[in-house]
Each structure stands twice: as C-alpha cells, then as structure tokens.
C-alpha positions in Angstrom: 0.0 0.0 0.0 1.4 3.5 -0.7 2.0 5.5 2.5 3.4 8.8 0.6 0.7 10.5 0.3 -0.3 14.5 0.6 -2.3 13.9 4.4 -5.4 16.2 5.7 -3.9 16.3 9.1 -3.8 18.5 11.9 -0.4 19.6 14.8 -1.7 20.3 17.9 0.6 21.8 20.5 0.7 20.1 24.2 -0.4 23.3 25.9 -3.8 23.2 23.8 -4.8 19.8 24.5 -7.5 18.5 27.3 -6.1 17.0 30.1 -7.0 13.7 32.1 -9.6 11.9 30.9 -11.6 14.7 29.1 -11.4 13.7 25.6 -13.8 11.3 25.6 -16.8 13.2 26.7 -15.4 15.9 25.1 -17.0 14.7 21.9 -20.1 16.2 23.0 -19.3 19.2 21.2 -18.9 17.6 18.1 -22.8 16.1 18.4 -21.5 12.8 19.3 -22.4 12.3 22.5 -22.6 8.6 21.9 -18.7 8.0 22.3 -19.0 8.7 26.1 -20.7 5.4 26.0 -19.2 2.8 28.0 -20.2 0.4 25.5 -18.2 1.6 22.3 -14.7 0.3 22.0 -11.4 2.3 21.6 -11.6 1.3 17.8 -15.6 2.3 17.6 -14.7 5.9 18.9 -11.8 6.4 16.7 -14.2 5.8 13.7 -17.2 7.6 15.3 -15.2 10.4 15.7 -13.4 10.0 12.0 -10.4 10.8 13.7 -7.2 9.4 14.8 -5.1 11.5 17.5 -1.1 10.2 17.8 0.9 11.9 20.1 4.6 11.7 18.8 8.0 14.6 18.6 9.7 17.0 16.5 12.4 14.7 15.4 14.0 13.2 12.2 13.6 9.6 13.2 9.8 10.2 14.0 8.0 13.3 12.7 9.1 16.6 11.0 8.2 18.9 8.3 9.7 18.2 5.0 11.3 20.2 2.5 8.1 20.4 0.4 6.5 21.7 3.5 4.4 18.8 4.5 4.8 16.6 7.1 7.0 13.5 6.7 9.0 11.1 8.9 9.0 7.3 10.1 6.6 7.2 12.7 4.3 9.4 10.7 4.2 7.5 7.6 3.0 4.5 9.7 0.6 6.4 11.4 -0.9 8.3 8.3 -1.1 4.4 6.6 -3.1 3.3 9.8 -5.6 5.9 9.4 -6.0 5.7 6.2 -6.6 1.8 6.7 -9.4 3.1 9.6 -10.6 5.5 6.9 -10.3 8.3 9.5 -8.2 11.8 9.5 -5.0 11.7 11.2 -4.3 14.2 14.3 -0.6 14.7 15.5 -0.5 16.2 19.1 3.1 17.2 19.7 4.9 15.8 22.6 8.2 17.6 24.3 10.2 14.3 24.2 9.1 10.4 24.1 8.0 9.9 27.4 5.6 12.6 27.5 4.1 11.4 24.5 3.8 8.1 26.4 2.1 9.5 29.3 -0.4 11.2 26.5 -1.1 7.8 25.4 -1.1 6.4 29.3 -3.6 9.0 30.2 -5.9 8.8 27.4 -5.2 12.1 25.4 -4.9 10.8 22.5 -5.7 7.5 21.1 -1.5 5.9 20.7 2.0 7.5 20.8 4.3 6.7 18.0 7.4 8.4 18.9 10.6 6.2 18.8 9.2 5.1 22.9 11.2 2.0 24.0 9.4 -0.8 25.3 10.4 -1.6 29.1 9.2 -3.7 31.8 8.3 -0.5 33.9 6.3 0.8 31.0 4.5 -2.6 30.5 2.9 -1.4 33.6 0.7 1.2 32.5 0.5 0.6 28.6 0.4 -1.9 26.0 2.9 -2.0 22.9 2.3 -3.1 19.5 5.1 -5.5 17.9 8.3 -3.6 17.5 8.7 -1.0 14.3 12.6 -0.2 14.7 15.6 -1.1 17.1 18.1 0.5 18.4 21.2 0.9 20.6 21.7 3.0 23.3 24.8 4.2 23.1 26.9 7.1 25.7 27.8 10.2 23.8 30.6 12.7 24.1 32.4 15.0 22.3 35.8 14.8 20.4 39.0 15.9 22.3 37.4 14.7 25.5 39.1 11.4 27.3 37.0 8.6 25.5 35.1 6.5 29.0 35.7 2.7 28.8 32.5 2.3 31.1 30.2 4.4 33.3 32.8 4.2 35.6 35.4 6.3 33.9 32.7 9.7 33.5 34.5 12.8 34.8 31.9 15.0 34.0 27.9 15.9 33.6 25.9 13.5 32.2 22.0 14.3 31.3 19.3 12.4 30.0 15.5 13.1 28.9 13.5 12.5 32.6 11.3 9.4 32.6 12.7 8.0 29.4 14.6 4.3 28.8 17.6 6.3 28.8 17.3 7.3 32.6 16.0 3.8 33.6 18.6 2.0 32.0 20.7 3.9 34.2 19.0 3.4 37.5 19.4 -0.5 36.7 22.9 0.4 35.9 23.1 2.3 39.3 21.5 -0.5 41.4 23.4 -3.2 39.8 27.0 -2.5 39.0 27.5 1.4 39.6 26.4 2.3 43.1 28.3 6.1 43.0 27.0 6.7 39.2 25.7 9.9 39.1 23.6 12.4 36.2 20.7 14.6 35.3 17.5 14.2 34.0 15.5 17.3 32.5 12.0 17.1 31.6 10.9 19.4 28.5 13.5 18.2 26.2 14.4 16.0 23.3 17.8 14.5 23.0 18.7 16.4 19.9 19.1 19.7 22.3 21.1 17.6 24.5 22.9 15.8 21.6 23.9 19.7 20.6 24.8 20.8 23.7 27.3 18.0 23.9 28.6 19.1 20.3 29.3 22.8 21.1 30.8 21.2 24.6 27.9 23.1 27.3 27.6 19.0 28.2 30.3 16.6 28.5 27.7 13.2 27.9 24.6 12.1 27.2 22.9 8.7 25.6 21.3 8.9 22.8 19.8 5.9 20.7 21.6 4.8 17.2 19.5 6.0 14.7 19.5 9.4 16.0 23.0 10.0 16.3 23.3 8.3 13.0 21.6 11.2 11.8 23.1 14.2 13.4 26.4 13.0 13.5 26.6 13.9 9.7 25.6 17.8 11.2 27.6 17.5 14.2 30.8 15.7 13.6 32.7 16.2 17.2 30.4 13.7 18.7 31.7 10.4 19.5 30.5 7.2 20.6 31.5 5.8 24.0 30.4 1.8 24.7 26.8 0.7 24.1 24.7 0.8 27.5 22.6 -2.4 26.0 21.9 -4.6 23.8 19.5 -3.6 21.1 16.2 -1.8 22.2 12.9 -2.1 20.3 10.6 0.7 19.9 6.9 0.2 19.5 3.9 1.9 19.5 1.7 2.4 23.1 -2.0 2.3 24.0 -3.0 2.9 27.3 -3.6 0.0 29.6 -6.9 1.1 30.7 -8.4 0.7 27.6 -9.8 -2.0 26.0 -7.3 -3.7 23.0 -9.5 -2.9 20.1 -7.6 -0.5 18.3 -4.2 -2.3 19.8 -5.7 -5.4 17.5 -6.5 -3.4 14.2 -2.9 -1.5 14.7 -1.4 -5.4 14.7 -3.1 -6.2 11.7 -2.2 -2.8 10.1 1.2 -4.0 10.2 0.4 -7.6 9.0 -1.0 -6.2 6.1 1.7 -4.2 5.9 4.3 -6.8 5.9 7.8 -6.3 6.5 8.8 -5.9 3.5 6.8 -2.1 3.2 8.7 -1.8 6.9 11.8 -2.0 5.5 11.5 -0.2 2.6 10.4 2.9 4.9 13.2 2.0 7.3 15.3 2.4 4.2 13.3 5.8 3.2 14.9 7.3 6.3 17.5 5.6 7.9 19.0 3.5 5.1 21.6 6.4 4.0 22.8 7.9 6.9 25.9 6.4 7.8 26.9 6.7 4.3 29.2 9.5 4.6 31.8 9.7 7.4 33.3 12.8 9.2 35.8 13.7 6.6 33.2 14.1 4.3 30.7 15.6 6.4 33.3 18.4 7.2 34.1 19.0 4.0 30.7 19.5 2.6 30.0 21.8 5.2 33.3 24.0 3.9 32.2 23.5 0.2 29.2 24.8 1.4 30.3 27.9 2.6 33.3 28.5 0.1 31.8 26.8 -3.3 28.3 26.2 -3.3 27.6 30.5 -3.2 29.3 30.4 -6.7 26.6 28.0 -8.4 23.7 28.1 -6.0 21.7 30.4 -8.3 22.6 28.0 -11.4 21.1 25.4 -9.5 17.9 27.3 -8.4 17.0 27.8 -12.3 17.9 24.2 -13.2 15.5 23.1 -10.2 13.2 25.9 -11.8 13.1 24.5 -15.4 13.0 21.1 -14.6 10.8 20.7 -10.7 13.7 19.0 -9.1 14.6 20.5 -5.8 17.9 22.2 -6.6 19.6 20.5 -3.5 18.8 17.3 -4.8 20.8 18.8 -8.0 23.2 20.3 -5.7 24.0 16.9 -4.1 24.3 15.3 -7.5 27.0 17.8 -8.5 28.7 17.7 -4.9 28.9 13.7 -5.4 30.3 14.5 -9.0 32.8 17.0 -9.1 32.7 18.4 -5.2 31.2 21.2 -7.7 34.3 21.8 -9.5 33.7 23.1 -13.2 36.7 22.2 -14.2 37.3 18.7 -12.9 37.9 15.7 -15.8 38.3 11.8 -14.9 40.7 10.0 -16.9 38.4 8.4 -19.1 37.0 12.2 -20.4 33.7 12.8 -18.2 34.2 16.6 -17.3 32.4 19.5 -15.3 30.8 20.1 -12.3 27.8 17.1 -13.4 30.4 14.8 -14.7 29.1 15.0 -18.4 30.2 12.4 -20.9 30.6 13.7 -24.3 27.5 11.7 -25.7 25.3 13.2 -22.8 26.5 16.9 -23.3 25.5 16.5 -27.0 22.2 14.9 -26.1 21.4 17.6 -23.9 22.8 20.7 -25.8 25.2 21.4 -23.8 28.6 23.0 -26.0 31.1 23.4 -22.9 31.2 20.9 -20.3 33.2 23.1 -17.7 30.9 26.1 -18.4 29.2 25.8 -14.8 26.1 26.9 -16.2 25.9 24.6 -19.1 27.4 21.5 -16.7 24.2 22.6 -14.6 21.4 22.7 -16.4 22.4 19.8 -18.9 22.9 17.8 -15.8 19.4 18.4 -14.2 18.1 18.2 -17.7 19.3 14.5 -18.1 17.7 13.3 -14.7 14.6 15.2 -15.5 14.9 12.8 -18.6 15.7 9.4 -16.6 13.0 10.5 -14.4 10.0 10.4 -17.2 11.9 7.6 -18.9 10.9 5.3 -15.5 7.6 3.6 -15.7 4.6 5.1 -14.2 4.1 2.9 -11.9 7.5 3.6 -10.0 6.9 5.5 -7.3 8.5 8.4 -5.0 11.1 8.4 -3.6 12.1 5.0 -5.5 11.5 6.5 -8.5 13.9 9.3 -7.8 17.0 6.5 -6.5 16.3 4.6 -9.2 17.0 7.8 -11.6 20.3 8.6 -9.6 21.0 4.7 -10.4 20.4 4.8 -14.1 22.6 8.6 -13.7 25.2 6.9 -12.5 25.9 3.6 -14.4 23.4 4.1 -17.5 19.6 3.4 -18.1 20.5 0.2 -19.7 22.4 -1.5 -16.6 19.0 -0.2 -14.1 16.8 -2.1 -16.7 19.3 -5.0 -16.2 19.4 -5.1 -12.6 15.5 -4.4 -12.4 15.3 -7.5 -14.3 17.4 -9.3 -12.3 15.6 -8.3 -9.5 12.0 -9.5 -10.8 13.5 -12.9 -11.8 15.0 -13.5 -8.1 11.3 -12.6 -6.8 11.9 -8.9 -5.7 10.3 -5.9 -6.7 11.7 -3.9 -9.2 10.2 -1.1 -8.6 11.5 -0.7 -4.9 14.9 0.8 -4.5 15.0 -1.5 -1.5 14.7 -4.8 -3.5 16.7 -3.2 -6.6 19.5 -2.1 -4.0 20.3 -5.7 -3.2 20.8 -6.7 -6.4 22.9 -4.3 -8.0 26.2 -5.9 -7.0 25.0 -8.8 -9.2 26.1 -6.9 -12.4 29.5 -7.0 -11.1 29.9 -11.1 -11.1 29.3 -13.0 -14.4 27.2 -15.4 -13.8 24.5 -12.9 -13.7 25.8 -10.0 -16.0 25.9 -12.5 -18.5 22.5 -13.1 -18.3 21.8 -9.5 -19.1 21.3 -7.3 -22.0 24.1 -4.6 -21.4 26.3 -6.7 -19.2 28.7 -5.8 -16.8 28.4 -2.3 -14.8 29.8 -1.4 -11.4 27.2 -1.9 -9.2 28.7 -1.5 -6.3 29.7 2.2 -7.2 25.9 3.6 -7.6 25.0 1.4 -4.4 27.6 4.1 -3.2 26.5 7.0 -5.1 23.5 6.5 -4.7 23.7 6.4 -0.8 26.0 9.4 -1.3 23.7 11.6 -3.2 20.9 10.8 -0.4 23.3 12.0 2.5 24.5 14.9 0.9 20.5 16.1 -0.2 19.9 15.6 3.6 22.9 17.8 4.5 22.0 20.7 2.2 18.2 20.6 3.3 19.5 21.1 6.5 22.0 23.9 5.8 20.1 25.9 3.7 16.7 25.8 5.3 17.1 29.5 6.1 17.4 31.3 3.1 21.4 32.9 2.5 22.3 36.8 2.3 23.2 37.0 -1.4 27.0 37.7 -1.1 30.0 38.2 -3.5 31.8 35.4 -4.0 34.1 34.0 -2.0 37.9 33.5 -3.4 38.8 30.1 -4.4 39.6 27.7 -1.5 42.9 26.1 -0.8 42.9 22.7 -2.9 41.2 19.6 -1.3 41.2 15.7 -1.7 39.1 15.3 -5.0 36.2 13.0 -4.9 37.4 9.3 -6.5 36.5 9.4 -10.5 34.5 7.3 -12.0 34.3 6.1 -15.3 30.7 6.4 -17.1 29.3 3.4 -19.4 28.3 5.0 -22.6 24.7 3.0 -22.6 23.6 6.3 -20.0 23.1 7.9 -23.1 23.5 6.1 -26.0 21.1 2.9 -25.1 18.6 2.1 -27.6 16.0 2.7 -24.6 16.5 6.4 -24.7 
C-alpha cells in the first residue's frame, strides 16, 4: 500500500490539549455524544469520531516537516497508513520528548503515541505495545578531544538524560546493579537532539542517545563520538493505554500484517537507510564546500531546479557527489564538469562546454529530468527518484538490467529497496551474462546513490534558512578530490533512450 501521500492532518501543541480523561466526553461538542458510551470500543470511537489523534515529537527519526512543506517522517508515515486503513483523519499532538508522548497515550489524550518510545518492563505497567517497528542501541555520547570512558565508571563530567525515558532507567538499573556512586541529570521538557547539541558545542560533557538518531546528526555534528553501548539492542513500539480496552491495539497489529515487512523495511530504508553513508571527513568537508563553493553556483542550481521541478539541493547533491562542484574537474576516461558529463550526454542535452558551470548545470538536471520520465509510471516516489540517480550513474540500460534481475530472483523492481540488493549482481558474471548490457559497477551507484541521499539531507539542512546573497568568495585552498568514475556509454547512447 502506498503510505506517501499528501495527508489532511492537523499539529496540535501540548499546551492546547484537554487533560485527564476529558477527551472522551469531550466529543459532545462535536454532536457525538454517543462516544462517552461505555459500551463503544477504543476502535468504535476512533471511527465515530473520524479521527485518529497520535501523540509523537519534533524529530527526524519520528515526525518533522519536510522540504516540500508537508509533514514527513517514520513514525508518521505509519501512522498516516493506519488511518488511512481506519478511513479516519489523522491528528498529530506534539509531545516535548518520548516519554511525555507516552504519558499522553497512558492518560488517554490521544488514542496511541508513536514516537521512537522504547518498550520496558516499567512501562509494561501502565501501557500496551504493539510489535516492534525499529531497534536501536543506546549508546553514551561525548564529544571529540574529550578522554574517550571505557565504562560508566570512567565519567568525569555531567551526564544528562531526557526525565522518565529508557535512557534514565537504564541507568537506574545500571546504578543499582553494578555502579552504586553513578551519578547524572534528568530534565523534563526536552528531546535528545538539544542535549545531543549541547554535547557538540561542549555546554555538556555526555549524554545517551539511541543509534538511529546519532546516526543522523552526526553527519551535522561531527565532534560527537560514541563511547560503549549501554545495552543490547532496544525495540521501539507503538503504546495504548492499559486502561483501555485492546481494540484499536488489535486493528494497529493487523495494520502491520497487512503491511508486511517488507513495506517496513522499505520505509526503514526511506529514512535511515543512507545515513551512515558519509563519514566525518566528508561531512566536514561539505560543510566547507558549502560555505566557500556552493555560493558560486547556488543560483545555477535554483533555475535548473526551476526549469526542470527538481529540488535544486537534490541537484546540488548530485553535482557535490560529482565533481565536489568543481567546473573544471575531468576523470581520466573524459567525463568533465561540475555534473560529470560524458561527451554523448552533453550533446544529447545541448550542452557545447562541459566546464561552463552553467551549461554543466542545467544539462545535468536536464538529463535526470529525462531518466526520471523515462521510468515507468508505476514507480513511485522516492524509488522512483533512487532509481534515476541509479540509471545517472551507471546508464539506463544496466537499471533495466538489474530491475530485471531483481524481478526474476522474486523482488520488486520497482523498490529501490529490493533493486538495491541486487545491483552488485552486475558486477559477477554469472549474472551479467544473463543480461542485456552486461557488466556495470554496481557497487559504485550502491555508493552513489547512498551518497547523493546524505548529501540532499545535509543541504536541506544547511540551507533551510534562506542565504544573504554575497559576493563570491575567493577560491579555497585545494582539497582531496572526490574518486572518478568512469561512465558506461549505454547512460546515453542505449537504444532505450
């Protein structure tokens, strides 16, 4: 089932929602005085109503708003399926952190709480969890230049969790079991990203944060280090309140049967399966690039985004991946500019100088724009846009290949997930030789394309605030260029296009 969709949903704000157990009755106001029946199950309400209220947090790992402007995330595209499935509206209520948004769900304000909350035996108490949807580690943070702890028992300094969440129970257990003098602070109110950034900028010396999370801001943040695991691997779930009856607990279960775990890991992949991709070398230097290269051709990409309705950071990754947006790089086997044109694709796409920036730009975004229609219609986003970046990288031809491949071994090939697995197959023989265009590097746009995906992520995030416009800057001292690639003349010259 497709989850992606443009949702009619409404943010509310913890301050403006009822409190205790007034929700219920408070349908009254709505002319449906027949929910405060006794006799209606959690599942009946939620369709009386025609709404479905998920308490969950500001976070990239659970719910945020897009670059488009609408809401995306994780736990949101689950939860926007599960209504749809209800045929209700979905509600988000906003929570400060995790365990408030368990306590929401504990206390009956709204109907579940999907926000990354880690299933533990004291929160067994009070609510019940669905089957897990992620896992994670819990891992002890710090920052680089700091004395790296072997165990609990080496901190020298502050450590502060989120109050009431897994993170500060696993520590009391700690505490009671093997570290009786252990000592820290938990603060109510916020999410472990603050805390995660006050460790970067050095205002905290540790904190814990799970895996996925500092997966994601390590790429923004690259002083932070990881310490030593504080457990094994966590699952998170979703959590209904105990005092309810298990209804809509029941129809969440079969949501995900239906599902399958094969959809779950395709939108594990949507957000988390690109984020280690780049390490803190290249973090760093994009975020220099940034400041000293990208003001040269950020307008060039803006009007190739324009003319073509690609998001010109998408664009801008592509050409950071390519050249580190250099107009005048060349590999050795004659691919040149800031896109990394070959000579068949500049003509294709009109383009008469390769290291014109301008030209480089536009005939780049113009291609993709043109492996982008090329796909069927029955690829869909954001698959369709990986499987583009594929086809940019090692040729239309080869992503037919490999798409076949992947239909004959049972996958989809119209998932970037299932196609993913199977692109190292055009490297080996046995199966290459079964194809039409033979052998490609598959394991360089398994890279690229992981790459391109990082580096998008990264510019969102950099540029969300529109820049001053600015002169620009001189030319930078010379860097490590990206490795070269050399491009397979079917991206252009296949029969297919």
């Amino acid at each position: 089932m497709k989850l992606i969709l443009k949702p009619i949903a409404r943010v509310l704000s913890p301050r403006r929602l009822w409190r205790g157990g007034v929700l219920l009755c408070a349908t009254a106001l709505l002319g449906l005085a027949i929910t405060c029946s006794p006799r209606q199950s959690l599942l009946e309400e939620v369709q009386a109503l025609g709404v479905l209220r998920v308490a969950t947090v500001n976070s990239p790992t659970t719910y945020y708003i897009g670059p488009g402007g609408d809401p995306v995330g994780f736990e949101y595209d689950l939860a926007l399926g599960f209504a749809q499935t209800l045929g209700v509206r979905l509600e988000i209520e906003l929570a400060a952190n995790p365990p408030e948004a368990a306590q929401m769900a504990r206390d009956g304000i709204v109907h579940l709480a999907a926000a990354g909350i880690g299933v533990t035996e004291a929160r067994e108490r009070g609510l019940r969890f669905t089957r897990p949807v992620q896992s994670v580690v819990p891992l002890l943070v710090y920052r680089k230049g700091r004395r790296k702890p072997e165990s609990l028992a080496d901190l020298d300094g502050s450590l502060r969790v989120v109050a009431g969440g897994a993170h500060a129970e696993r520590l009391r257990e700690l505490r009671d079991t093997e570290y009786p003098g252990l000592r820290w602070e938990e603060v109510a109110d916020v999410e472990t990203e603050e805390l995660l950034l006050a460790v970067a900028n050095g205002e905290l010396d540790y904190t814990i944060a799970n895996s996925d999370l500092l997966a994601i801001n390590r790429r923004y943040y690259p002083d932070l280090r990881t310490a030593f695991a504080l457990a094994e691997r966590q699952t998170l779930a979703w959590a209904f309140s105990a005092q309810r009856d298990r209804s809509l607990l029941r129809a969440a279960e079969r949501y995900f049967d239906e599902l399958g775990e094969a959809e779950l890991s395709r939108l594990r992949d949507r957000y988390f399966g690109h984020v280690q991709q780049v390490d803190t070398f290249g973090a760093l230097t994009l975020a220099t690039h940034v400041q000293t290269r990208l003001p040269r051709y950020r307008k060039l990409f803006e009007q190739a985004g324009a003319e073509t309705g690609i998001d010109w950071r998408l664009l801008a990754a592509i050409g950071y991946q390519e050249s580190h947006w250099d107009p005048s790089a060349v590999s050795p086997t004659g691919v040149r500019g800031i896109m990394q044109l070959t000579a068949a694709t500049a003509q294709r796409m009109n383009v008469a100088d390769r290291e014109d920036p301008g030209q480089s730009i536009l005939g780049g975004s113009r291609y993709l724009r043109l492996l982008l229609d090329q796909l069927p219609p029955e690829i869909t986003e954001p698959d369709r846009t990986w499987l583009a970046l594929v086809a940019y990288n090692i040729g239309y031809g080869h992503l037919l290949d490999v798409r076949d491949l992947t239909a004959r071994q049972g996958g989809d090939p119209n998932r970037w997930l299932d196609v993913r697995e199977r692109l190292l197959l055009l490297t080996q023989h046995k199966w290459h030789s079964q194809t039409k265009y033979g052998y490609a590097r598959g394991h360089e746009a398994l890279t690229y394309v992981g790459n391109v995906r990082t580096y998008y992520d990264m510019l969102v995030w950099m540029t969300g605030v529109p820049a001053t416009p600015t002169e620009p800057p001189p030319e930078p001292a010379p860097t490590p260029e990206p490795e070269r690639r050399d491009k397979d003349p079917l991206d252009i010259d296949s029969p297919i296009l």
